[in-house]
C-alpha positions, 0 to 999 in steps of 0.5 A: 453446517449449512444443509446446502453445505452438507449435501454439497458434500455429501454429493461429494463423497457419494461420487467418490465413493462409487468410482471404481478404480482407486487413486493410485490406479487410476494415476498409474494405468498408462505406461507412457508416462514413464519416461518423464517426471513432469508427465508422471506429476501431470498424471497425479494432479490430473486425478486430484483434479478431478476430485477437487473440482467435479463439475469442471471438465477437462481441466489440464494439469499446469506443471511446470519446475519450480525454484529449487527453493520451494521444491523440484515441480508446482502445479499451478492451477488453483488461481484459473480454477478459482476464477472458474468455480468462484460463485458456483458455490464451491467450497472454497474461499480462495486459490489458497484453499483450492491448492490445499484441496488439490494437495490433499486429493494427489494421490499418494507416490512413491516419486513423492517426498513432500507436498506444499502450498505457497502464496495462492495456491501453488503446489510445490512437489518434492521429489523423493531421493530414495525413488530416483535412486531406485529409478536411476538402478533401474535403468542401470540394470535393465538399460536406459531404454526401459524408461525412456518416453514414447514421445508422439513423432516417429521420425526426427532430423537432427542437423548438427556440427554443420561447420563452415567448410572454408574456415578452420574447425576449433574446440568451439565446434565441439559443442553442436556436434556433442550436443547434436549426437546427444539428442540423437542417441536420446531420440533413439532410446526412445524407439524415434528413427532419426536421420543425422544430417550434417549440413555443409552450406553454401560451399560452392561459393566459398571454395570459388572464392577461395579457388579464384583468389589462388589463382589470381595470387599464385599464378603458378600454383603447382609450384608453390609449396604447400599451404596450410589451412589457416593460410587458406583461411586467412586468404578467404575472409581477406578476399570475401571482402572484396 
């Protein structure tokens, strides 16, 4: 071995070696990360980050999901790292390299079944079924909002349903008021005070349409027997075209 390659790593782990906290502390200190997979993964890879390349600072972990062939998350940052450290006399020779040091530098998890690397350095994570279990019981003993994240907004409006009042309603609205009242209640596991708001429009000019086609047609209105609202529907989208 070279003597700059030795000191090079010698340096290395003299720096690692007087670091007062270990892997898995460090990567499990804040509680805020509880609640998301993909900031929990982030947390890790920001520790092996740091020991992989020392001398980069405030490099931001890259997760993201990956294809279900390859894992359930990757970490994409040996190619940028390696653009960066290329030339500074790294001990690597290629992103391939930096993504098996970032593999070996995670620190070890419980939420962890396996680690790999694939084409230039990308680090494919597989999530461990036994601890999503364990989480999933966790939640169904203590409740959901034991595990919910802290996201950083404290107040949400979610405008949902919304349906145009001067048409019939069918199944199709289901879908934005289950969807809306879904990411409402999940807000408020998550400690955000949300204000539901249902949005009607711009009924003024729909129901004077509506009024002023009536009484151009049914003169006699109170006479007339009673209309359904697929009549009423039917009698708007003709008279909205004229």
């Amino acid at each position: 071995m070279a003597t700059t390659d030795l000191l090079r790593l010698t340096s290395r782990r003299l720096v690692w070696a007087t670091k007062t906290k270990s892997l898995s502390a460090m990567a499990t200190e804040h509680d805020e990360y509880m609640g998301s997979l993909k900031a929990q993964l982030a947390k890790l890879f920001e520790v092996s980050l740091k020991v992989t390349v020392p001398n980069e600072l405030d490099v931001e972990p890259l997760v993201a999901a990956c294809n279900g062939k390859f894992g359930d998350y990757q970490c994409n940052n040996a190619m940028g790292l390696w653009s960066k450290i290329k030339g500074k006399g790294a001990p690597f020779r290629g992103p391939p390299a930096v993504g098996e040091a970032i593999k070996n530098n995670l620190p070890s998890s419980e939420m962890i079944e396996s680690c790999s690397v694939a084409g230039p350095g990308f680090v494919n994570v597989v999530l461990s079924k036994n601890w999503m279990a364990k989480s999933i019981q966790k939640m169904l003993i203590e409740g959901i909002d034991t595990w919910a994240p802290l996201p950083p907004v404290k107040t949400a409006v979610v405008d949902f349903s919304s349906p145009n009042i001067a048409k019939e309603m069918h199944v199709g609205h289901l879908r934005s008021t289950i969807i809306g009242d879904t990411l409402a209640r999940m807000l408020e596991f998550s400690k955000v005070k949300v204000l539901r708001r249902n949005h009607v429009g711009d009924w003024g000019t729909q129901f004077g349409m509506l009024i002023e086609f009536l009484f151009e047609k049914f003169p006699n209105f109170e006479d007339a027997t009673e209309t359904a609202i697929g009549d009423l529907q039917a009698k708007f989208t003709k008279h909205s075209r004229r």
